[in-house]
Phi, psi and omega in degrees: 000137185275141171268166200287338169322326189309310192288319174279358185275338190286004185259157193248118190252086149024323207259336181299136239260347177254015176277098198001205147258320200275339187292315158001252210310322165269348190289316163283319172305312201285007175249043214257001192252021181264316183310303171323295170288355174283294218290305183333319189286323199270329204277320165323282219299295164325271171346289204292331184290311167311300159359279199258020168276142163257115167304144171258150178232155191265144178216128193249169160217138174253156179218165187251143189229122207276139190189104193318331206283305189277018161100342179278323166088176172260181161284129189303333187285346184264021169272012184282338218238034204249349194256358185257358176069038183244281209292349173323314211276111192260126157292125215249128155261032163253351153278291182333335178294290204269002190274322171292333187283308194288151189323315183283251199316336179298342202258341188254327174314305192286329174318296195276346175287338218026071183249345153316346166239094215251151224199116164250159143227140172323068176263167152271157310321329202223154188277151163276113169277131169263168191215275187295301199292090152230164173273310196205148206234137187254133153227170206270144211294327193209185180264011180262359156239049155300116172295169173344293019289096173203198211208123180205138162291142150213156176209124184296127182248330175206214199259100163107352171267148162196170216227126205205112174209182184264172181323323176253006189059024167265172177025071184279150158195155182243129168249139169257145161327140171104324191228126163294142156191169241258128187200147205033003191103044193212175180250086202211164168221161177230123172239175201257134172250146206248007139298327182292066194280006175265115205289148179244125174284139182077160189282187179208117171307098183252163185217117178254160152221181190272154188319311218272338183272329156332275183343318178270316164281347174267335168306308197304317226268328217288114229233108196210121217201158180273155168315277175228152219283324204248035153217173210258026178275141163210171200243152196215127164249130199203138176248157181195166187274003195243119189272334181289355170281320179315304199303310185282341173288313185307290173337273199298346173280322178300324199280308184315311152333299211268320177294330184271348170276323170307305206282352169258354148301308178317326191301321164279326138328288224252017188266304238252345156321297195292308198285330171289330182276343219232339163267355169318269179331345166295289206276326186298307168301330196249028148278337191288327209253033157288262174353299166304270203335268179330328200258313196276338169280334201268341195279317178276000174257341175081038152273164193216285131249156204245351198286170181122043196271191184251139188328315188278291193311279160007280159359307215261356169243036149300266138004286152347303202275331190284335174272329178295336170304300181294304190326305176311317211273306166357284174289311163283000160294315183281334181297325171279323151310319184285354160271352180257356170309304202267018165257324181299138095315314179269140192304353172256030193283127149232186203260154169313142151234152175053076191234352159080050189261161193271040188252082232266297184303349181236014142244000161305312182303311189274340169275245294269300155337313187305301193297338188276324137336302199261006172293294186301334187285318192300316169314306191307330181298342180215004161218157172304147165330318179274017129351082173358306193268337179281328149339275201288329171304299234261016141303292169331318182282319170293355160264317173308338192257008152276309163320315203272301179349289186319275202329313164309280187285017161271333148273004185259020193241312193296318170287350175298291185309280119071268170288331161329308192261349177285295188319301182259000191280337183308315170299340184276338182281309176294329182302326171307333203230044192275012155275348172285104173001151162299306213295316193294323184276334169285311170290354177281331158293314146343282203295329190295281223309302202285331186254318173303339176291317178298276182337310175296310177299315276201295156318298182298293228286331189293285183325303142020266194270004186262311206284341162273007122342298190291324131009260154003294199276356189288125167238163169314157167281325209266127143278108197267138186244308164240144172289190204288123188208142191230175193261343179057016155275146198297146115235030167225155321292114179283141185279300213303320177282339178295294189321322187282303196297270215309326144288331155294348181261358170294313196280317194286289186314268176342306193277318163305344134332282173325302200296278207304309158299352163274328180310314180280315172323091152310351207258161167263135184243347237125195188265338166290343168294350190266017200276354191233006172262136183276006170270113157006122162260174205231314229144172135205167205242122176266154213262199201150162224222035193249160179250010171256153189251310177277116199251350159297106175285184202246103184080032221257131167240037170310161143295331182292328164253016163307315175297306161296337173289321191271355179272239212011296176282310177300325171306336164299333168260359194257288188309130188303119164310310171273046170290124180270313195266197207251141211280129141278125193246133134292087189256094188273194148182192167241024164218145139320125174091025177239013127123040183246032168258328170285320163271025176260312179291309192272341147319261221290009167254359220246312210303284203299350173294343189257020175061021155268149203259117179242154193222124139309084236216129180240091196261012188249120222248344206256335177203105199243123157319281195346268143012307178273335169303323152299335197056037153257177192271144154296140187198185197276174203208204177296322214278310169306351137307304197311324178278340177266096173267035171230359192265145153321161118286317155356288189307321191241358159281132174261201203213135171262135139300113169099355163228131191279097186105357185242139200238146200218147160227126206285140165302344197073180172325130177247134212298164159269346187210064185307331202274327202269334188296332201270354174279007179284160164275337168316343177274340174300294148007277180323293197279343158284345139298286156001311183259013184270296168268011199226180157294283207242131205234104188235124163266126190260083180276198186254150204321136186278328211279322197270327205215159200258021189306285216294296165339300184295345181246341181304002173297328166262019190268141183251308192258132165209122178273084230252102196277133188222104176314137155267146225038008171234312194301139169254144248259352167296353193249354166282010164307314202290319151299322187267007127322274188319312193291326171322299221271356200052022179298318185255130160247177211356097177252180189180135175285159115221171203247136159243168156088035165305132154208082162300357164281341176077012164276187164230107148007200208210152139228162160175176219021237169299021154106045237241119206267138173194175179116186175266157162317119170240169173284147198301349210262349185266357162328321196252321187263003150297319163306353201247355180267177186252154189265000000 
């Protein structure tokens, strides 16, 4: 019994390293009008894709982004302000990358661009998007009434008129410039641009969609790499079908850039700028009412001046009082930061700086704070709260801000004590000078109270005007070294690369064709599927585009019956040399429509061309051929012997017309119990009349595969010829010869392939579709297909 590795060893795969080179190679070439019609097909296709693509055009801009750790440095004129703490911040150009890349600057690009509202006018192939040339812009009032995503008309009807409908011209409305109102579920206005004096005719297609989904598709397209690996130059790219739109996206994305980088530097300067105005307004108020105190003591005591005190005590508290004074300012400096510490909650808070507290480490700490704020919020810009690295800032920050916590009220305790030792050494002083008036000793307290309020008030105005400055002097990270600019040559779609992809897909689609249908083909195509089986081959019979079925003539030098000539002589060595009566051949298959009536009449026109007298015998008792394959009359046969035991067999051979020495026995009538009929003994009968009178006895029995006729006779068989269609027989069903022969049910059995079409063309069928003929050229294809199987 054959196994199942045999039936999968039997498909023959191309791509295996022992499979010929020349078999490849014609298995694709003899296909060579598969190629043809791909590239024809591809190259159309290319065309048509160019055709109907809306070219793009490319628009660059280079920028420079200044960044200490690679070498751009600050501008040397601006180091003077380096002590104000604005110039510190050294810039990663792989944020500055994605800080460009991102949705939120991409989103203000579109805000001042109007690019959520896009203007065709209707051409062939393709609609033209306008851009500069309008008359008029249409936007949405604010961004929470953006209309819809939807394709709508308009058209100017007068001066300051317009025309608004849908696709369909429905849900019409008339507007005027200017003035808002309500469309598609949205809010928008139009508005006129009076540079523009060139009228636009006709209606114009606009297409809204919402801003943040612009935004988001121009982000995607926006294409920004470094220049070069080891400088902080980088290149920003953008394609569109419009170039002057590329160019003005590009513009406004550096400017929109260069604002957002001013303005996130400005945060600490304009945080610690709000904190300074709000203790001004502080310090102001408890100076008037210092002031009023000191004006309302000298008025209700009836005083006027007090000096002439004595020189060394005075001195020494003078000297006293100055410190207690700085002490005083110390502290309530550290006292308002550590209340706007415990005022803040959010991590993106940031802290007063340069408040000039005399603490070196706890204003080392709040610059330190600063920087890590504002690192994250820049992190933020292009990426989410969950972000590894925004994560770990804003613990570092919520630790820094315990630390400073701490650190403050460990100096608002020190300077308490501090002022505490002042405080009684002052008091050791007033004892001293207890000559000094009551009134002197009372306004003089006054008067401590009255100057420290000023030296503070004075200090904050000082600071001020330093943080506006720091204001003032703040520049971009960015440089433009060239603005935004094209070339005004096409690079989307490139023809050279559509032709190449198209040729390569002429090619490639046909030959991947190829490969799958051979990968899938299941069928025997040849002697090589047979290659790994121990039953004897025969041949094969090559297919041909002829409508006769018996094709051996009288002098026919076809291939085909050339073909039939070398089965003849093979069929000769298969056969017992020391045979005395005359050899029976057997011609089987296992399905209906794989030929072996056609090749049982024509073996037996072949046999007999070599003047041996051969008999045909149509032993397939259930769909008997023969008879018609000849173009004889139906007529009586083997089967009507077998039932009649006073009739001849004689009596039912016929003479074929037109061929010489070949004699045919028709099956006859067909029986209801062809299988019990063939166990008579009278078939013994038969086939020894048979082998008495003629050479050659060649039998067209019935399908092995189907039904057990052949079996039940093989016995008289010397040769039996086991017919395999090429391209039908399927290579799963050589279960079934190759069974019988294990078992020895067919003996000395032999394949042969009929309907071969080693050209990789297809063949002729007809009656059971049975294949024959010569090679013919591939242009004869359609009329083969067109005959009937």
């Amino acid at each position: 019994m054959i196994h199942s590795d045999y039936l999968q060893d039997q498909s023959w795969d191309p791509t295996k390293s022992d499979a010929p080179v020349k078999e490849i190679l014609l298995k694709y070439l003899t296909r060579w009008p598969w190629f043809l019609a791909g590239m024809v097909l591809a190259v159309s296709a290319g065309f048509t894709y160019l055709y109907l693509a809306i070219p793009k055009y490319e628009a660059q801009a280079t920028i420079l982004i200044r960044d200490d750790s690679k070498g751009g440095g600050e501008l040397s004129e601006l180091v003077a302000f380096e002590d104000l703490g604005i110039l510190a911040k050294k810039n990663n150009i792989e944020n500055e990358i994605e800080i460009l890349r991102s949705r939120t600057i991409m989103l203000r690009v579109v805000h001042e661009l109007g690019l959520n509202f896009r203007y065709y006018r209707e051409t062939r192939p393709r609609n033209q998007e306008l851009f500069h040339a309008l008359p008029f812009t249409i936007e949405a009032t604010d961004s929470s009434t953006e209309p819809a995503p939807a394709l709508f008309y308009i058209e100017k009807r007068g001066e300051g008129l317009y025309r608004l409908s849908d696709l369909k011209d429905r849900n019409v409305i008339n507007v005027k410039s200017g003035v808002p109102f309500s469309y598609l579920s949205g809010r928008i206005i139009i508005k006129e641009n009076k540079r523009q004096t060139t009228p636009l005719k006709g209606k114009i297609l606009v297409q809204s969609e919402p801003a943040e989904r612009t935004a988001s598709a121009y982000a995607a397209r926006l294409k920004i790499d470094h220049a070069d690996a080891k400088s902080n130059v980088i290149r920003i790219r953008l394609q569109d079908p419009v170039q002057e739109k590329a160019i003005d996206i590009i513009q406004s994305l550096i400017k929109q850039y260069r604002i957002d980088a001013i303005e996130d530097k400005n945060q600490v300067s304009l945080n610690t700028a709000t904190f300074i105005n709000e203790r001004i307004g502080f310090i102001t108020g408890e100076l008037s009412e210092v002031e009023n105190s000191a004006q309302n003591y000298k008025t209700g005591n009836k005083l006027v001046d007090l000096a002439s005190e004595s020189g060394f005590i005075l001195e020494e508290e003078a000297s006293n009082e100055k410190e207690i004074i700085q002490t005083g300012i110390q502290k309530e400096l550290a006292g308002f930061v550590l209340n706007y510490l415990s005022l803040i909650r959010s991590p993106d808070e940031l802290l007063p700086a340069n408040l000039g507290l005399s603490d070196a480490p706890v204003s080392l700490m709040i610059s330190d704070h600063n920087k890590l704020v504002l690192e994250r919020n820049r992190i933020l810009k292009g990426s989410k709260d969950q972000n590894p690295i925004v994560t770990q800032l804003q613990e570092q920050i919520l630790q820094m801000r315990e630390s400073i916590g701490a650190a403050l009220k460990n100096l608002v305790q020190t300077l308490g004590l501090k002022e505490q030792n002042l405080r009684d050494q002052a008091a050791v002083i007033t004892r001293r000078i207890t000559s000094i008036p009551k009134f002197e000793r009372e306004f003089r307290e006054i008067q401590r109270q009255q100057q420290i309020k000023e030296q503070l008030y004075l200090y904050l105005l000082q600071k001020r005007e330093e943080t506006a400055i720091a204001l003032a002097v703040t520049v971009s990270n960015a440089k433009v070294i060239d603005p935004a600019q094209g070339s005004g040559e096409v690079v989307a779609p490139d023809k050279k690369v559509v032709f190449s992809f198209s040729v390569l897909l002429g090619l490639l689609l046909p030959a991947g064709l190829i490969y799958l249908w051979g990968l899938f083909d299941t069928k025997i195509h040849g002697r090589k599927d047979l290659s790994r089986s121990e039953i004897p081959f025969l041949g094969e019979i090559p297919a041909a585009d002829t409508d006769e079925r018996l094709v051996i003539k009288a002098d026919n030098r076809s291939g085909i019956s050339e073909a039939f000539r070398s089965l003849r002589t093979n069929i000769s060595f298969m056969l017992d040399r020391n045979l005395q009566k005359a050899p029976v051949i057997f011609i089987t298959s296992t399905l209906a429509k794989e030929g072996k009536t056609f090749l049982a009449i024509n073996l037996a026109a072949i046999t007999a061309a070599t003047g041996k007298k051969v008999v045909l015998a149509g032993l397939d008792l259930r769909t008997p051929r023969v008879l018609e394959y000849l173009n004889l009359p139906e007529t009586k046969g083997i089967t009507n012997h077998l039932i009649d035991p006073n009739s001849k067999i004689e009596d039912f051979i016929l003479p074929v017309k037109g061929i010489e020495n070949l004699y045919v026995l028709p099956s006859g009538d067909i029986p209801p119990n062809p299988a019990e009929l063939l166990l008579s003994d009278r078939l013994n009968e038969i086939f020894t009349t048979l082998r008495n009178q003629f050479d050659y006895v060649v039998v067209d029995t019935a399908p092995a595969g189907l039904v057990t006729d052949t079996i039940l006779c093989s016995g008289h068989a010397d040769v039996i010829i086991y017919v395999l269609r090429a391209g039908l027989t399927d290579k799963n069903t050589l279960t079934i010869p190759e069974t019988l022969h294990h078992d020895k049910k067919l003996p000395n059995m032999a394949y042969l392939i009929n309907d071969s079409r080693h050209s990789g063309s297809y063949g002729y069928a007809y009656g059971y579709g049975y294949g024959v003929g010569d090679k013919k050229p591939w242009w004869h294809l359609g009329r083969r297909l067109k005959r009937k199987r």
